[in-house]
SEDOSE-833683 format. One record per atom (N, C-alpha, C): residue number from 1; residue in one letter; x, y, z. Coordinates in steps of 0.1 Angstrom, whole numbers, always signed. Example, Ala and Ser with C-alpha at 12.3 -4.5 7.8 and 13.67 -1.06 7.14 Angstrom:
% residues 2
 pos code    c1    c2    c3
   1    A  +132   -57   +78
   1    A  +123   -45   +78
   1    A  +132   -33   +78
   2    S  +128   -22   +71
   2    S  +137   -11   +71
   2    S  +129    +0   +79
This chain:
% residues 115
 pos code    c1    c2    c3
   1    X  +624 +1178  +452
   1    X  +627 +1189  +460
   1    X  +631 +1201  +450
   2    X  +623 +1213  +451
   2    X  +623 +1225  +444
   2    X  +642 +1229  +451
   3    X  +643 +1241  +442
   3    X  +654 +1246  +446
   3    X  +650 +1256  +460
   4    X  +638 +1259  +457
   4    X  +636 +1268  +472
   4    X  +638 +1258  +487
   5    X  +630 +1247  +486
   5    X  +632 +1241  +497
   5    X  +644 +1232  +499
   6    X  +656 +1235  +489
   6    X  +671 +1223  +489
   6    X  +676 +1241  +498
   7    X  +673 +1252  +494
   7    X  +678 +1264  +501
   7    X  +675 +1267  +509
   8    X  +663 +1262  +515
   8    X  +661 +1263  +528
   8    X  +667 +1250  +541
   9    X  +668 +1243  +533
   9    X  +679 +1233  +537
   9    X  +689 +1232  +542
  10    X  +697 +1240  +530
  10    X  +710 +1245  +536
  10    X  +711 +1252  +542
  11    X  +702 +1263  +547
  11    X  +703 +1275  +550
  11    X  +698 +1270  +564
  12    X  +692 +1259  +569
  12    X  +688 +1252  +584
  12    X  +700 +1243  +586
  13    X  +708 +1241  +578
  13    X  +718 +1231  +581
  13    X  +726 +1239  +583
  14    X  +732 +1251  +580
  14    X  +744 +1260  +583
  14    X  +742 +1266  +594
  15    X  +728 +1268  +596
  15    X  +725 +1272  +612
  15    X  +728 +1262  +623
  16    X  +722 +1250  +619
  16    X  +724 +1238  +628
  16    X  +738 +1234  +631
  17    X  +748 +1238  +623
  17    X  +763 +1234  +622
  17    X  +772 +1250  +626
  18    X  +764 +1258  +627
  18    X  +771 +1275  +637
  18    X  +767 +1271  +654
  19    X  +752 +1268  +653
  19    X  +751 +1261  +667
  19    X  +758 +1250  +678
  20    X  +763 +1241  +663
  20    X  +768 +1228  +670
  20    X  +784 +1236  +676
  21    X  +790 +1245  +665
  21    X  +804 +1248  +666
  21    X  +803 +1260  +681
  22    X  +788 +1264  +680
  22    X  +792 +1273  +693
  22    X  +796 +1270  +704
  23    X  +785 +1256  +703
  23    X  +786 +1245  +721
  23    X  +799 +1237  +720
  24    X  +804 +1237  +711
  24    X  +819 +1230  +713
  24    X  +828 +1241  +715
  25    X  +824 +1255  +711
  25    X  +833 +1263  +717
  25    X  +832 +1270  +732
  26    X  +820 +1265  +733
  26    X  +816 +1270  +748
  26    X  +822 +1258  +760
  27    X  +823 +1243  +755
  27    X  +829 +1229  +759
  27    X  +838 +1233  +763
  28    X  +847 +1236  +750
  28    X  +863 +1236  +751
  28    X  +868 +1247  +764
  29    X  +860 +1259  +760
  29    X  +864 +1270  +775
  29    X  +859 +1261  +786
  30    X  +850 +1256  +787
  30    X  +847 +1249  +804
  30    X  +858 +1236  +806
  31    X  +858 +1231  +796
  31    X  +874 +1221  +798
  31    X  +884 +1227  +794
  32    X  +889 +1237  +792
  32    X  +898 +1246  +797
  32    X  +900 +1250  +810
  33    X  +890 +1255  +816
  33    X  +885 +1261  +828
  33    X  +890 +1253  +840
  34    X  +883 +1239  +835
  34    X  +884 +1227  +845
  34    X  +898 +1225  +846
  35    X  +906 +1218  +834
  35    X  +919 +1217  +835
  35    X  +929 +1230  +845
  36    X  +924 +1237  +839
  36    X  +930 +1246  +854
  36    X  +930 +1246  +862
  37    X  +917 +1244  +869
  37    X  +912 +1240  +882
  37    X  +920 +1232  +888
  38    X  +921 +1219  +879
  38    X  +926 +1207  +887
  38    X  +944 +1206  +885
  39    X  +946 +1216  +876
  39    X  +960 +1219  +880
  39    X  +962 +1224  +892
  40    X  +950 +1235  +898
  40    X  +957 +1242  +907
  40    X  +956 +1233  +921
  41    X  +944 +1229  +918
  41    X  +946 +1217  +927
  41    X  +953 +1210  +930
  42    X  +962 +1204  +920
  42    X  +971 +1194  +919
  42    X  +984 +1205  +928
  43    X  +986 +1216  +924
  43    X +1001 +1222  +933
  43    X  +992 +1222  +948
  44    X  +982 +1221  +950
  44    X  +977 +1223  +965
  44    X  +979 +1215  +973
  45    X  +978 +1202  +963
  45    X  +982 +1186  +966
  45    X  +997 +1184  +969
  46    X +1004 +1190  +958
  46    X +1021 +1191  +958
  46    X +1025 +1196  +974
  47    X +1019 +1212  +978
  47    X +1025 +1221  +985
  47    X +1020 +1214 +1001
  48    X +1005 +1212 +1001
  48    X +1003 +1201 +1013
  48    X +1011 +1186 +1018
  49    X +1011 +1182 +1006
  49    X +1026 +1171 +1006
  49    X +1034 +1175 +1016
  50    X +1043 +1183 +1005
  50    X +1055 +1188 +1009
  50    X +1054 +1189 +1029
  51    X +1044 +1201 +1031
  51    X +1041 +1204 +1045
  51    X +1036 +1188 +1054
  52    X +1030 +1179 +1053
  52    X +1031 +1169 +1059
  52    X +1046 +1163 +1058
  53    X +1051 +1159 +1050
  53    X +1065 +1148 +1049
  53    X +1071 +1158 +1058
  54    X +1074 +1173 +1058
  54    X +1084 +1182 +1071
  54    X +1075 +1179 +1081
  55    X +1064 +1177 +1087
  55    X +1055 +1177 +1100
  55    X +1061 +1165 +1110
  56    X +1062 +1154 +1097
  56    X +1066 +1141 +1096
  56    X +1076 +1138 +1100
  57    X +1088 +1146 +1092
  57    X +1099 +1144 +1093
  57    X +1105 +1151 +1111
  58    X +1102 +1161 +1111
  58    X +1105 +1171 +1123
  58    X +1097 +1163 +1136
  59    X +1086 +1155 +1137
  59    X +1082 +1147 +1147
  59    X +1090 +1130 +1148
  60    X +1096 +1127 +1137
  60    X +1109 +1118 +1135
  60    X +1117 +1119 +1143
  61    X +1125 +1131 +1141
  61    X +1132 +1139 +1148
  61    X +1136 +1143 +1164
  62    X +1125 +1142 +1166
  62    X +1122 +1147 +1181
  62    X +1126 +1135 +1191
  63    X +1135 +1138 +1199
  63    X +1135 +1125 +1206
  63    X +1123 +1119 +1217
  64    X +1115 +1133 +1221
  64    X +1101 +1127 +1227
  64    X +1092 +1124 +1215
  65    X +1088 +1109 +1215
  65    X +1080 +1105 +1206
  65    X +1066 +1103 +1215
  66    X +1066 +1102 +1227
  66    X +1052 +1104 +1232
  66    X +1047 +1117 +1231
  67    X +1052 +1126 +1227
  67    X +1052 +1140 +1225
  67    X +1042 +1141 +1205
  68    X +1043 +1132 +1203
  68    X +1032 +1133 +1189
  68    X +1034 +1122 +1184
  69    X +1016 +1118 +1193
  69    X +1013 +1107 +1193
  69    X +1003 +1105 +1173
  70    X  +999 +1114 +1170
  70    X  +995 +1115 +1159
  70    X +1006 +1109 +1145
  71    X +1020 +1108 +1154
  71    X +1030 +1107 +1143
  71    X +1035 +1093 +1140
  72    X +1032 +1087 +1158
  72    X +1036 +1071 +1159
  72    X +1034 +1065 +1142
  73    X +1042 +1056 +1139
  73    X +1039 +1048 +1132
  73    X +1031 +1039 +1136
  74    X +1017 +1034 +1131
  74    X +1008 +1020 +1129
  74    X +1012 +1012 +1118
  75    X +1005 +1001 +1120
  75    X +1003  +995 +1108
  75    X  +985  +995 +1108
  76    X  +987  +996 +1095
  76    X  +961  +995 +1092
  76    X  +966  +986 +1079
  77    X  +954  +982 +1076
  77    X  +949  +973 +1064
  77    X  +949  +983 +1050
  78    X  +954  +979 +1043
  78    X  +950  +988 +1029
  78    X  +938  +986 +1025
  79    X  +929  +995 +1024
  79    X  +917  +995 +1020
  79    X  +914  +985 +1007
  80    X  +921  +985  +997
  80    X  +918  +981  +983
  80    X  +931  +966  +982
  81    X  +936  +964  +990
  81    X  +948  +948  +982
  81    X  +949  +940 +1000
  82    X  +941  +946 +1012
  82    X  +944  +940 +1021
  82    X  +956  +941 +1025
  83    X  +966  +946 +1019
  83    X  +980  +940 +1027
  83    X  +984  +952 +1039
  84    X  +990  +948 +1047
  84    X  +992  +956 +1058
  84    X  +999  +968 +1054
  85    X  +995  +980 +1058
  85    X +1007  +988 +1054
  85    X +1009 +1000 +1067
  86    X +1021 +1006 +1068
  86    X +1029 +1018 +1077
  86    X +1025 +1030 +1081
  87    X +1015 +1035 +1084
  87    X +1013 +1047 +1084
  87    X +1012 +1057 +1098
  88    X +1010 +1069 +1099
  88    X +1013 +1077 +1108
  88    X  +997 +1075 +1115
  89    X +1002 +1072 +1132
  89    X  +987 +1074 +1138
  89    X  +976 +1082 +1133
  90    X  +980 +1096 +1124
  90    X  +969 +1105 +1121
  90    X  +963 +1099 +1102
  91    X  +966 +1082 +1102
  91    X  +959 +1079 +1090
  91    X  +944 +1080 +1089
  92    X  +939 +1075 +1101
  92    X  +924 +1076 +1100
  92    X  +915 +1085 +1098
  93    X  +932 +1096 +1101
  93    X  +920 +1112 +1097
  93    X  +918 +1111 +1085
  94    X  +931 +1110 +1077
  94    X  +926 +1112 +1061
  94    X  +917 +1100 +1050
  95    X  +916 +1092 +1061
  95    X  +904 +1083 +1052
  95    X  +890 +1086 +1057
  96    X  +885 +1095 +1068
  96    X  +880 +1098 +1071
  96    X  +875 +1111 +1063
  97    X  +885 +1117 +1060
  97    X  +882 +1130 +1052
  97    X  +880 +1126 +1039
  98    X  +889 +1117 +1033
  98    X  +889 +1111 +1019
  98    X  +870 +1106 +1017
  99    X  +868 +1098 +1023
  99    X  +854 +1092 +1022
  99    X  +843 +1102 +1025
 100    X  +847 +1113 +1031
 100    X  +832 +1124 +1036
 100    X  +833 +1131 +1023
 101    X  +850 +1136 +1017
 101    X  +848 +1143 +1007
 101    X  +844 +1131  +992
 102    X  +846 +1120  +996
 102    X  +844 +1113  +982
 102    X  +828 +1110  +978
 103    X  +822 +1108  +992
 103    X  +802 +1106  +993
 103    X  +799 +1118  +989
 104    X  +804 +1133  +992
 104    X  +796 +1151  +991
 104    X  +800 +1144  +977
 105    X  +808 +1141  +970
 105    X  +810 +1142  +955
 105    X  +800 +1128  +948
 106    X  +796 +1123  +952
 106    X  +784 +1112  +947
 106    X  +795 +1100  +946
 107    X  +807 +1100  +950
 107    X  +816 +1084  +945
 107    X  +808 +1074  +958
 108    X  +804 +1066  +956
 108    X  +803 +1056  +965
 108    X  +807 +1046  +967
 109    X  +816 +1038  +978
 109    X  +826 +1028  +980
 109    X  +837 +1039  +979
 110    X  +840 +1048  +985
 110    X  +850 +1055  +987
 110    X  +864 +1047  +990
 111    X  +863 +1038  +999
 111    X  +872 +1024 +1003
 111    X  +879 +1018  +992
 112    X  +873 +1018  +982
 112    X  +881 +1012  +969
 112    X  +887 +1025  +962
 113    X  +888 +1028  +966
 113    X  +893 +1042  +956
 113    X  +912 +1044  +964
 114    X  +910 +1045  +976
 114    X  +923 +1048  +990
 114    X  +927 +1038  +995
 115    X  +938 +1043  +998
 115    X  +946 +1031 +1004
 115    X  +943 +1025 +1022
């Protein structure tokens, strides 16, 4: 190999390695991006919380308990260990919502994922 084609060499390799560092800097902003995202997600998660356990607590409260019937305690099967567990009549909404939003997202067996 001449010196012209070891410089042309380098000179395709320094290109190929400006390219590589571009798409890792274009990576890093979209997982940047994302991390965000799912932060914000996560306080949406926090602040919804928060607003069920008070929905929760304030229909605890109430001495008519036929009055929210969504709140009764059940007992359902845990989806993923079988064991019985406590939850508010309005559980089946959120496995219901958990599973429609877990299939739009391609997870399949949504059931092993929730309780």
């Amino acid at each position: 190999m001449d010196d012209m084609e070891a410089a042309i060499e380098r000179a395709e390799l320094r290109a190929e390695l400006a390219a590589l560092r571009a798409e890792v800097d274009t990576l890093r902003a979209e997982l940047e991006e994302m991390h965000a995202d799912a932060d914000l997600e996560a306080c949406h998660v926090a602040g919804l919380t928060a607003q069920l356990k008070a929905l929760i607590a304030e229909g605890d409260a109430c001495p008519n308990k036929a009055a929210h019937p969504l709140l009764a305690r059940e007992t359902f099967t845990h989806a993923r260990t079988g064991e019985p567990i406590t939850k508010t009549g309005a559980f089946p909404l959120y496995r219901e919502a958990f599973d429609a939003e877990a299939r739009r997202l391609g997870i399949e067996n949504p059931e092993e994922l929730r309780a």
